[in-house]
C-alpha positions as CSV (number, residue, x, y, z in Angstrom):
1,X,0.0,0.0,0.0
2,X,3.3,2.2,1.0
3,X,4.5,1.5,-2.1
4,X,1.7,2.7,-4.5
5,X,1.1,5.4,-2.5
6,X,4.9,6.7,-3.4
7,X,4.7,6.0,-6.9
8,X,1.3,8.3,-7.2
9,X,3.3,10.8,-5.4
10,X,5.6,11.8,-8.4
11,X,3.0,11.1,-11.0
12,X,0.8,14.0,-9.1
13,X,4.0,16.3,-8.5
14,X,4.6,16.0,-12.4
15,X,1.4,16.6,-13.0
16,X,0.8,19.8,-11.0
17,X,4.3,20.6,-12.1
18,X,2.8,20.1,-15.9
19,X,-0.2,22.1,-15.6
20,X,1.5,25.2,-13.9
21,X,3.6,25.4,-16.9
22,X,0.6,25.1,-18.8
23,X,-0.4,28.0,-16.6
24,X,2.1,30.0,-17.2
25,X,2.6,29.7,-20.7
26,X,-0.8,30.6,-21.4
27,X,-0.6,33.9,-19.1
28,X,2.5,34.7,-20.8
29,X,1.1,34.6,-24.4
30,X,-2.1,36.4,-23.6
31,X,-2.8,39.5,-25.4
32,X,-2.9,42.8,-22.9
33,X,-6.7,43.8,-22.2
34,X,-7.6,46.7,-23.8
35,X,-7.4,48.8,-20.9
36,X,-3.8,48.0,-20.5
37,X,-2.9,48.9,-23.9
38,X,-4.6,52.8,-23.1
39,X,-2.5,52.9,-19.8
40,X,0.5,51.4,-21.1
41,X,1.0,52.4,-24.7
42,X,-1.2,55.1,-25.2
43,X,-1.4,57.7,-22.2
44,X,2.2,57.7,-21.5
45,X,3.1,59.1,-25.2
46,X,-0.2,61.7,-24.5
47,X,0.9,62.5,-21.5
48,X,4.4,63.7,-22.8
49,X,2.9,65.7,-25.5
50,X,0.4,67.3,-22.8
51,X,3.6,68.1,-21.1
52,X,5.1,69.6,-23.9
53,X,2.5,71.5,-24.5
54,X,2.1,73.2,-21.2
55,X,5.6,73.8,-21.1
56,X,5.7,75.5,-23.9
57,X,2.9,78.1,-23.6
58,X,4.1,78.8,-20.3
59,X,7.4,79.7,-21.9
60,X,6.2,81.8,-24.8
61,X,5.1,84.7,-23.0
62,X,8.6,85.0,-21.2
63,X,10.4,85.0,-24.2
64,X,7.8,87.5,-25.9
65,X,9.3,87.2,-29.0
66,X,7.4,85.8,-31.7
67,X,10.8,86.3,-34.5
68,X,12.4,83.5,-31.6
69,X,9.9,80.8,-30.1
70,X,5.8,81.3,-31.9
71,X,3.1,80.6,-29.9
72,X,1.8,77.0,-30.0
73,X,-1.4,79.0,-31.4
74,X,0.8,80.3,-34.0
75,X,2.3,77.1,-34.9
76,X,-1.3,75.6,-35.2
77,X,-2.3,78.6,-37.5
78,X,0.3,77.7,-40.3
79,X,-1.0,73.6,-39.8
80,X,-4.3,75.1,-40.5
81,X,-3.8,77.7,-43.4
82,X,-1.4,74.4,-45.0
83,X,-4.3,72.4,-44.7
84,X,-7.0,74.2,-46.7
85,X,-4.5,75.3,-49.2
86,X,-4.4,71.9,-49.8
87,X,-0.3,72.3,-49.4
88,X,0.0,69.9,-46.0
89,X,-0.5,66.4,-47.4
90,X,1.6,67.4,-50.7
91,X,4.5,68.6,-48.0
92,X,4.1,64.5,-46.5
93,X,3.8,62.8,-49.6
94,X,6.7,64.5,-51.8
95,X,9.3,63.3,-49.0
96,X,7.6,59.9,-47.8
97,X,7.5,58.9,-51.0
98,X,11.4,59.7,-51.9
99,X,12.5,58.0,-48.5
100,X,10.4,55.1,-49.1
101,X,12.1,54.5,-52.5
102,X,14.9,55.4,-51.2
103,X,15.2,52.9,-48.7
104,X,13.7,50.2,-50.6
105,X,16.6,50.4,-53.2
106,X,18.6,50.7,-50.0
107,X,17.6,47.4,-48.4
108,X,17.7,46.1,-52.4
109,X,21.6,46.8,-52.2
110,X,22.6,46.4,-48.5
111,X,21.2,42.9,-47.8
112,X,23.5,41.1,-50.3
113,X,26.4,43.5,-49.3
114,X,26.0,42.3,-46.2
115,X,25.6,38.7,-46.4
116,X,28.7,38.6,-48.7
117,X,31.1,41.3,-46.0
118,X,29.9,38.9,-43.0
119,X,30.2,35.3,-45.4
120,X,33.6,36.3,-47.5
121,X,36.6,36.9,-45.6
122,X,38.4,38.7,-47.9
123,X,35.3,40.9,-48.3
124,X,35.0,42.0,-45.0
125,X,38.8,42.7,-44.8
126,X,38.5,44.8,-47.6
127,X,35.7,46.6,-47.2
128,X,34.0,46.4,-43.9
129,X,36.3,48.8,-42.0
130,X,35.4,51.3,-44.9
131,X,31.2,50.5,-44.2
132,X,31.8,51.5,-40.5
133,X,33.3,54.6,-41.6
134,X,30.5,55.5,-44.2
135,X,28.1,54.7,-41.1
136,X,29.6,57.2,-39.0
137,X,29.7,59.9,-41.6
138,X,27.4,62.8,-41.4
139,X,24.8,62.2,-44.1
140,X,24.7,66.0,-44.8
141,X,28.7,65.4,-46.0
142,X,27.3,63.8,-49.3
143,X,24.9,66.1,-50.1
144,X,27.8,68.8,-52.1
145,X,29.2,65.7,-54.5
146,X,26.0,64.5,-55.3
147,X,24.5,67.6,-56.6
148,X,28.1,68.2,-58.8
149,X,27.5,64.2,-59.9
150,X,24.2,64.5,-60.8
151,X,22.6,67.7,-60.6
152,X,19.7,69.0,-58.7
153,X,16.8,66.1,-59.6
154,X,15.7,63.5,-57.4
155,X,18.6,60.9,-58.3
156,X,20.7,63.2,-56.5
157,X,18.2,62.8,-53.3
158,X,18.0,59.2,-53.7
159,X,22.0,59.1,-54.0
160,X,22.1,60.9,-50.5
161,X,19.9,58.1,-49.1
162,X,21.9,55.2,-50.4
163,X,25.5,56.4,-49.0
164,X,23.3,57.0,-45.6
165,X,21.1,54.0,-45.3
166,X,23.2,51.0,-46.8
167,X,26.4,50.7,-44.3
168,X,23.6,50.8,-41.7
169,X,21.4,47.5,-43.3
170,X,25.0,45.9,-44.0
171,X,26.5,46.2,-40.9
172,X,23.2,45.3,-39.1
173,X,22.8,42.4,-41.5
174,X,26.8,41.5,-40.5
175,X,26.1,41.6,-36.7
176,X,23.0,39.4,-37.4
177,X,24.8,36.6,-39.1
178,X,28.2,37.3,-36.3
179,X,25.3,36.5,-33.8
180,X,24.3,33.1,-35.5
181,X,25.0,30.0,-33.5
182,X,27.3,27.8,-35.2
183,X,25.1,24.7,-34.5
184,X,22.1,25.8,-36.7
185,X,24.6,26.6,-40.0
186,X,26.2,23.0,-39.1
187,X,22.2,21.9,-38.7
188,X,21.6,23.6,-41.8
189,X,23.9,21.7,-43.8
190,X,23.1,18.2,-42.0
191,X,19.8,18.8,-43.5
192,X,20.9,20.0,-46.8
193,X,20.6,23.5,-46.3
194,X,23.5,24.6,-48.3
195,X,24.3,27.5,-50.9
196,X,21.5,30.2,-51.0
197,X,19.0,27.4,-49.5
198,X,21.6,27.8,-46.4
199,X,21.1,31.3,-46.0
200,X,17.8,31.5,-47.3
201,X,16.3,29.3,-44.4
202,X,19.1,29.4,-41.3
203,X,21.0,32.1,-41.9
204,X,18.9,35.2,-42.9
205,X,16.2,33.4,-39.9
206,X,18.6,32.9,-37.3
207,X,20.3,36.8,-38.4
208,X,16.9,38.6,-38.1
209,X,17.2,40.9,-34.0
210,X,20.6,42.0,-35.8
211,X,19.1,42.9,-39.4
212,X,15.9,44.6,-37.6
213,X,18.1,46.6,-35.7
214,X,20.4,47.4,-39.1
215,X,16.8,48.8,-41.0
216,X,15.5,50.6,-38.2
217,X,19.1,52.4,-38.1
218,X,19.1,52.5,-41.9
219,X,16.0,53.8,-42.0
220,X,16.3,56.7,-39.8
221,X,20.0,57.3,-42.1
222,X,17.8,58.0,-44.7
223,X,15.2,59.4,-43.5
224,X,18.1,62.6,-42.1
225,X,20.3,62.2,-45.1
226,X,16.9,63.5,-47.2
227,X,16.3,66.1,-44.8
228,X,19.7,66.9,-45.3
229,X,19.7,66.7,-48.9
230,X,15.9,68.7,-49.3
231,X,17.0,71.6,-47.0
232,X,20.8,72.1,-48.9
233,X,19.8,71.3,-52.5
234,X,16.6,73.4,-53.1
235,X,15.2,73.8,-56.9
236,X,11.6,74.0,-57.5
237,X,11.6,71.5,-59.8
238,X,11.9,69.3,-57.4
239,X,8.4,69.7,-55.8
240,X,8.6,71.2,-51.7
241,X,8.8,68.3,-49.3
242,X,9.4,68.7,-45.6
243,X,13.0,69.7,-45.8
244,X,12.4,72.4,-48.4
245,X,9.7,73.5,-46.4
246,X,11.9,74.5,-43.3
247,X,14.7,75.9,-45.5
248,X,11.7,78.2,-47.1
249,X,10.4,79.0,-43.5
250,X,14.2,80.1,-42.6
251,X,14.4,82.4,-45.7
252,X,11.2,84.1,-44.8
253,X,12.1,83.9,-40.9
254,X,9.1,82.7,-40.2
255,X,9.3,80.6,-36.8
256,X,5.8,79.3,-37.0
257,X,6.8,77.8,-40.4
258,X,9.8,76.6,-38.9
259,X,8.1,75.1,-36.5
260,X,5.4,73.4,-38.5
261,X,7.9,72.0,-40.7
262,X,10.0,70.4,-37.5
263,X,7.1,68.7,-36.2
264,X,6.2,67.6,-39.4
265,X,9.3,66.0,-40.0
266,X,9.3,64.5,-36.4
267,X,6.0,63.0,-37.0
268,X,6.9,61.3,-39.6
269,X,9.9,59.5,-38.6
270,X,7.7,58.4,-35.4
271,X,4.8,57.6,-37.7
272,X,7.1,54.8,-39.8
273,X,8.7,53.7,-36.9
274,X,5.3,52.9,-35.3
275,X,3.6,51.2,-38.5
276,X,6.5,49.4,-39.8
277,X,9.7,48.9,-37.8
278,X,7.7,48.4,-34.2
279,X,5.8,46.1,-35.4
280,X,8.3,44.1,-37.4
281,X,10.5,44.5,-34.5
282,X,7.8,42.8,-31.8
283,X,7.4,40.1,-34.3
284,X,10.7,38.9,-34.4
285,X,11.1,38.9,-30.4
286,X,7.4,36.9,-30.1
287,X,8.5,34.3,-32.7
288,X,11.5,33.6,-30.5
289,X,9.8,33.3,-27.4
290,X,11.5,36.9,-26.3
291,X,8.8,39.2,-25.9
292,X,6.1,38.0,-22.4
293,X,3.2,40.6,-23.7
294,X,2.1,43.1,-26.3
């Protein structure tokens, strides 16, 4: 009787032991309530913009000086006259669209770099030191040669995003595949993974936090290098996106301008990070287990 009452005894422990994990992993998969997403995503970003806000009217009248720091009513004035000229969503469009290109031909170009810098030694001897330093150059540094190149037109912007955003995607993609366990490329080729299967399904897989990471940085490279590019090279041929706009707003020292353009701009970049990169980025993390909620 002693005896079957000890060999129950694990069978129970495991079992408990079994459904807690159970327990667990179903808690931990669970999407957040609605109410959680408000408090934890939404109101903290309000909150700093409420802030912000405050902060700023409270400053305006001590600088009293609207040729300095406008008035946020100022500032909404020029959103509003933008808007029923119809100007506001033309100002969007005409530099989305270029940086979207942009990058695209960007990732086009950087993810093969990169696979063969981090797969061919003699590749990365040669030219990966020089990617590191193209990373750290100032974007606004290309902005001169390309217009002598090719003239003020829009392959002289989408030049300017290249040089900024494809050391970023290569080196990302290079610390992705650096990160890559051995045993799933020796996997890889037990299974017959070998060639572009190899690093079509283990090595571009197993690479993705690192090549997330490269086009979030590459992105917001060319996302400044086109600023950059919009505010130096002006011609009116080339339509007025969000960089002309502010280098037009200087000219005419208009601070509420300047100020619409700034936000503008900053909305933007927090706009694709949000719908694109965020996302992508939380994907990656679930699919490995990495990320408890959201």
């Amino acid at each position: 009787m002693a005896s079957t009452e000890t060999t129950q005894a694990p069978a129970e422990d495991a079992g408990s032991v079994e459904a807690g994990l159970d327990a667990l992993e179903t808690g931990a998969t669970g999407r957040p309530s609605l109410r959680q997403t408000l408090t934890g995503k939404v109101l903290p970003p309000v909150i700093a913009v409420a802030v912000v806000l405050v902060a700023w009217t409270l400053l305006y009248p001590v600088v009293d000086d609207p040729t300095k720091l406008p008035s946020p009513a100022a500032v909404g004035d020029a959103f509003r006259e933008a808007w029923l000229k119809g100007d506001l969503l033309g100002y969007i469009w005409t530099s989305v669209s270029r940086g979207l290109l942009g990058f695209a031909f960007a990732l086009l170009i950087g993810t093969p770099l990169g696979l063969l810098v981090a797969r061919v030694r003699f590749v990365r001897a040669a030219i990966g030191p020089i990617l590191s330093g193209l990373q750290s150059l100032p974007s606004v540094a290309w902005v001169p040669p390309a217009v002598i190149w090719l003239g003020l037109d829009n392959s002289m912007m989408y030049a300017v995003i290249l040089l900024g955003a494809v050391p970023s995607i290569a080196n990302g993609l290079v610390s992705g595949v650096d990160q890559v366990p051995p045993l799933f490329l020796r996997a890889g080729r037990t299974m017959g993974a070998t060639g572009v299967r190899g690093v079509w399904h283990v090595t571009l897989p197993a690479a993705l936090p690192g090549y997330v990471a490269g086009l979030k940085q590459g992105w917001a490279f060319s996302w400044r290098s086109l600023m950059a590019a919009e505010i130096i090279a002006s011609f009116p041929d080339l339509g007025v996106g969000l960089g002309q706009l502010l280098e037009n707003a200087r000219t005419a020292s208009d601070m509420a301008m300047v100020f619409e353009a700034i936000l503008l701009i900053l909305f933007v970049g927090i706009a694709i990070d949000l719908l694109i990169f965020s996302p992508l980025e939380r994907w990656v993390l679930r699919s490995r287990g990495l990320l408890v909620k959201g």
